[in-house]
Structure formats: structure tokens, C-alpha cells
DRENDRENBA-368778 format. One record per residue: x, y, z of N, C-alpha, C in turn. Coordinates in steps of 0.02 Angstrom, whole numbers, padded with zeros to 5 digits, always signed. Layout:
XYZXYZXYZ/...
end
This chain:
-03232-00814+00991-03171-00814+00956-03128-00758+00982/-03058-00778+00988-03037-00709+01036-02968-00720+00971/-02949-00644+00976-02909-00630+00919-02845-00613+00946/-02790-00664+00962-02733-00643+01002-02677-00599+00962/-02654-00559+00979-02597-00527+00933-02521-00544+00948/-02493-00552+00887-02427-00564+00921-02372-00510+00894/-02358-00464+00963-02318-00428+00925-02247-00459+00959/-02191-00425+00932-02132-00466+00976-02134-00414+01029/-02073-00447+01069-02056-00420+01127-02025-00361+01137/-02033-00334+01189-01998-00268+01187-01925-00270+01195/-01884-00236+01138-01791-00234+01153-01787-00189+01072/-01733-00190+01069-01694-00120+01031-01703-00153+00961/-01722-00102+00914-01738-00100+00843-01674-00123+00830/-01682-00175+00754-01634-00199+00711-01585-00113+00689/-01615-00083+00666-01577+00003+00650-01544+00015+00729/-01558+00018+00771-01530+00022+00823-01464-00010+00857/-01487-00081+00840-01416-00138+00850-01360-00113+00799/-01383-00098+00734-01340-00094+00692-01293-00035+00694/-01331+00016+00736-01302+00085+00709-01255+00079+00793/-01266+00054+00831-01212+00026+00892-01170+00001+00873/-01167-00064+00817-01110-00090+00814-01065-00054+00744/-01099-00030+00704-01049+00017+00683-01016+00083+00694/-01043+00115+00744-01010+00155+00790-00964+00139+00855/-00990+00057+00866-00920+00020+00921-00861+00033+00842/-00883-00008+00799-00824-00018+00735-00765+00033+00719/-00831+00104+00711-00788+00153+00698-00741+00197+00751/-00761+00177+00815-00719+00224+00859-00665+00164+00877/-00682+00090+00856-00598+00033+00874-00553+00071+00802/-00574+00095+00737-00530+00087+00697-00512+00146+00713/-00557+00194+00713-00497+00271+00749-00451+00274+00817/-00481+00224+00851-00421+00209+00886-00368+00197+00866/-00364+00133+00833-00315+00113+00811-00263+00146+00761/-00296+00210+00715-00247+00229+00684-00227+00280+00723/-00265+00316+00778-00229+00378+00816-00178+00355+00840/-00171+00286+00870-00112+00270+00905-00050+00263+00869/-00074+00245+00779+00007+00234+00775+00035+00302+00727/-00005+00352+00722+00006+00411+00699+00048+00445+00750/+00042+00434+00815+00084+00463+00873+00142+00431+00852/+00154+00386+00868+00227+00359+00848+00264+00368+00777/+00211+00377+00727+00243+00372+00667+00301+00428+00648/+00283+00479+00677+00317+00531+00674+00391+00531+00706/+00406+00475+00744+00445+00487+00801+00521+00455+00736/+00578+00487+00725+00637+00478+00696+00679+00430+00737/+00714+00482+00795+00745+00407+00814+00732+00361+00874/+00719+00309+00856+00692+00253+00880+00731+00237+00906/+00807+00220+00880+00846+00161+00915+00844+00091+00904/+00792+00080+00878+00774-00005+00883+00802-00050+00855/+00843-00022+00808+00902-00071+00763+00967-00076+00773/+00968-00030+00845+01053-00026+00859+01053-00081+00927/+01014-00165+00917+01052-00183+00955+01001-00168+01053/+00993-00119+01042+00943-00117+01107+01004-00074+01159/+01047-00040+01126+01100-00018+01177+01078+00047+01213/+01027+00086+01161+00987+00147+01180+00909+00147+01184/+00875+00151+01231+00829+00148+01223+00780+00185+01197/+00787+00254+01191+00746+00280+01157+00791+00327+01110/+00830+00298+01086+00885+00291+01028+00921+00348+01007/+00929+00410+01081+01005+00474+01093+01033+00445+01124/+01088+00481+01071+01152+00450+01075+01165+00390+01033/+01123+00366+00995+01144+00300+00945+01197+00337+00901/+01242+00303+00907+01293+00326+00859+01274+00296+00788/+01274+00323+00730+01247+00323+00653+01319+00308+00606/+01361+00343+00604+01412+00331+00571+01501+00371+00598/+01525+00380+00548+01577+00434+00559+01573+00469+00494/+01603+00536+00506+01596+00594+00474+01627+00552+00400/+01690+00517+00399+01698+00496+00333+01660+00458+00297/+01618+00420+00330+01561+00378+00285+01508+00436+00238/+01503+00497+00269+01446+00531+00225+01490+00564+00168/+01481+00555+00100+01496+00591+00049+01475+00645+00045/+01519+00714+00029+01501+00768+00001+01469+00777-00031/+01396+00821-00041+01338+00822-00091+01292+00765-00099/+01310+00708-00046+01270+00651-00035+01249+00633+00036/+01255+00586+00041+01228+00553+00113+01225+00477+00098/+01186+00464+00165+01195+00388+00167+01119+00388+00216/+01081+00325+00202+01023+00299+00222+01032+00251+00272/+01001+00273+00343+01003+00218+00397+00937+00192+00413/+00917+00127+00396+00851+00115+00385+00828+00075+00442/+00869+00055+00481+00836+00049+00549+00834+00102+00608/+00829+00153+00589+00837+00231+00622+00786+00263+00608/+00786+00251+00520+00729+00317+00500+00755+00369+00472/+00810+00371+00460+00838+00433+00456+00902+00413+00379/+00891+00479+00362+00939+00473+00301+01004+00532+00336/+01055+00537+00319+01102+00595+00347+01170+00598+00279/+01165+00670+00284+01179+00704+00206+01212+00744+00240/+01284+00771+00180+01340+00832+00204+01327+00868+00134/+01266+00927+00131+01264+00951+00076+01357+01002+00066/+01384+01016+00109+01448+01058+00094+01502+01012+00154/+01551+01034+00135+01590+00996+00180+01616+01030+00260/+01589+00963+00287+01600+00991+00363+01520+00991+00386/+01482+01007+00344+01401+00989+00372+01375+00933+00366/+01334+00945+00416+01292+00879+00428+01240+00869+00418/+01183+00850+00405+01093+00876+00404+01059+00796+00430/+01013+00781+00456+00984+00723+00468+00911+00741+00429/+00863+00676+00407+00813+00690+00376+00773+00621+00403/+00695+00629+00395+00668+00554+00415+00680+00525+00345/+00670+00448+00338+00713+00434+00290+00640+00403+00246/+00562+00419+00260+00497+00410+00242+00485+00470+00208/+00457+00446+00155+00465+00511+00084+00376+00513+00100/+00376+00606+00094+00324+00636+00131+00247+00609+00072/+00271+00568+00016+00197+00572-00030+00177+00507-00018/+00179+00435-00011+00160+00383+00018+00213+00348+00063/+00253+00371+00099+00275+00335+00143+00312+00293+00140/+00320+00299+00074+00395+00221+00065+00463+00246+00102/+00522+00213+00094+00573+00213+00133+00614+00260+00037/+00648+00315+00074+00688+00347+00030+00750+00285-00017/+00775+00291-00060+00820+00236-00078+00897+00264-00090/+00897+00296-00110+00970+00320-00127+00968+00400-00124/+01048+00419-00108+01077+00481-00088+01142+00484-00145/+01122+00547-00197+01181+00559-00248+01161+00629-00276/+01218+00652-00301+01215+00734-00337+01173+00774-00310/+01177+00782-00243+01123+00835-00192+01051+00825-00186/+01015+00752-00211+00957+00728-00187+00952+00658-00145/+00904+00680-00136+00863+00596-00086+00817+00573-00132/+00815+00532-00169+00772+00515-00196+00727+00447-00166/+00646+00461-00187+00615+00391-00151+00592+00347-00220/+00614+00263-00227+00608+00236-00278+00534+00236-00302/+00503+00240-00255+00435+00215-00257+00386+00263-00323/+00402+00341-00327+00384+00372-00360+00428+00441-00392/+00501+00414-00383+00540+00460-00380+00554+00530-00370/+00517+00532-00311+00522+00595-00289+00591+00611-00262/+00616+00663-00286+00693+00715-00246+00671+00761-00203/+00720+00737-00142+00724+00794-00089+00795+00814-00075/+00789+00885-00090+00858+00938-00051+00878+00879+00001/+00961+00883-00021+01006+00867+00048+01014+00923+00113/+01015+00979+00069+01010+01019+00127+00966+01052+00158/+00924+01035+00135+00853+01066+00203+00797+01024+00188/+00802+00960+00155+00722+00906+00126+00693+00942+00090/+00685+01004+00062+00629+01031+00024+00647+00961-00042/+00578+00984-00057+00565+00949-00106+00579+00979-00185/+00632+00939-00215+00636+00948-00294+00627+00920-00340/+00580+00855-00331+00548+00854-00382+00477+00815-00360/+00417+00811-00383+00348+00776-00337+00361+00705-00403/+00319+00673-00334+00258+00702-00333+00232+00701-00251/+00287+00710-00235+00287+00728-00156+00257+00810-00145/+00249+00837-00097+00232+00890-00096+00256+00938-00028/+00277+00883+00003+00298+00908+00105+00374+00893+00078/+00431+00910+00106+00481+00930+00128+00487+00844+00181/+00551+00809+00197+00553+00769+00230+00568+00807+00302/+00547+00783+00353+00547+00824+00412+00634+00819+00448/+00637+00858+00473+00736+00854+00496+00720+00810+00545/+00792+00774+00559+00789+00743+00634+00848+00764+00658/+00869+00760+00714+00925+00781+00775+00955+00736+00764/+01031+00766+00752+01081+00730+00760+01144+00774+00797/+01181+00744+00818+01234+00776+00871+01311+00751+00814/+01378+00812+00776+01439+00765+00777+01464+00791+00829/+01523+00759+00856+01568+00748+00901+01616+00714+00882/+01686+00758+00857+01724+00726+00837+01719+00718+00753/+01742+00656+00740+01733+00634+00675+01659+00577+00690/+01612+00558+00745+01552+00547+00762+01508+00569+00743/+01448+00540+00714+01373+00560+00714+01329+00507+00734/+01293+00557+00791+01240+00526+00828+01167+00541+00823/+01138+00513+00837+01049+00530+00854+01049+00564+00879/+01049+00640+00886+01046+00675+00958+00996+00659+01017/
end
């Protein structure tokens, strides 16, 4: 009587396959968000003016009379909100409110407010006045010229 054994074949433990494919998993999804964290940051784009600028200086935004005193105005294919806290100034802001990322909604009586959780941000420098935000909206470049305002 001969007593054959059967073990399986030799290749890589079930713990082994597994802990490969969730370490392929986890370095595709950190890929994927490193990449769009680089860009996310980036204000002006350009991408809504038309394709006339490509990496969107020099997009012209408005004229000096469109921005109200103690207000501003929201350009939402830009990114950017742009506010004259005193007259004759200018300020640019990203127009993504620093506590989840929604798009800011309206510009009145020296705030930015974002609908989403009504947070207020300073027209004139983004600090934040009221949370539940906690960051300041980051400035963006803008150039006037003239009665012009541009993306710088």
C-alpha cells in the first residue's frame, strides 16, 4: 500500500496574491489623487474664455466698472472671484471656499460668501469671517490696465 500525498503545487500564498493586489490598488488610487491635487490649486485656467489663452494670462475678466465697491463679482469658469474692497482696488481670490470645496456664491457688504455652508471671506485679503471654513481663500493674479482686469 503506498500512501501518496497531495500537496498543491508550488506558487504564491492566497495572503500573498492578496496583499499584491491591494498594494497594486493602493498606489493606482494615490496616483490618481496626487495628480489632480497638482492642478487643483492652479486659479487661472483660462478654459472658459473660449480657448483664446491658453494657460489663461492675460484672459481679460471684466472692466473696472462691473466690480462694485465693497463687493465683487464671481467668474466661475476662471476660478476666481474679484472684489474692490475700497475704490480703485482690486483683489482676485480662488473662487473654491477653503472648508469643502464648493464654488463661493455671492459677493455683498465686504464678504464672499460660500452657499454650501455659509462661510464669509474678507474681500480684502480672503481671511476668513465667519467658519466653518478655517483657511483664508488663496489670492490669485490679476493685472488692471486701464479700466481692464485680467488674469495676470
Amino acid at each position: 500500500m503506498t500512501s501518496a500525498s497531495h500537496h498543491p503545487a508550488a506558487g504564491p500564498a492566497r495572503r500573498t496574491v492578496m496583499a499584491a493586489a491591494g498594494a497594486a490598488g493602493l498606489a493606482a488610487a494615490l496616483t490618481a489623487c496626487g495628480s489632480g491635487d497638482d492642478s487643483s490649486g492652479t486659479v487661472d485656467t483660462g478654459s472658459g474664455s473660449g480657448g483664446s489663452a491658453q494657460d489663461g494670462a492675460g484672459t481679460a475678466l471684466a472692466r473696472t466698472a462691473d466690480i462694485p465697491e465693497g463687493g465683487g463679482k464671481i467668474f466661475k469658469d476662471q476660478g476666481v472671484v474679484v472684489t474692490q474692497p475700497s475704490a480703485g482696488t482690486y483683489k482676485a481670490f480662488s473662487s473654491k471656499c477653503t472648508h469643502q470645496g464648493c464654488a463661493v456664491g455671492s459677493v455683498a457688504n465686504g464678504v464672499i460668501v460660500c452657499p454650501c455652508h455659509n462661510s464669509e471671506f474678507s474681500v480684502t485679503d480672503g481671511s476668513v469671517k465667519k467658519g466653518p471654513a478655517t483657511q483664508p481663500l488663496p489670492a490669485a493674479k490679476i493685472t488692471v490696465s486701464g479700466d481692464e482686469i485680467a488674469l495676470a
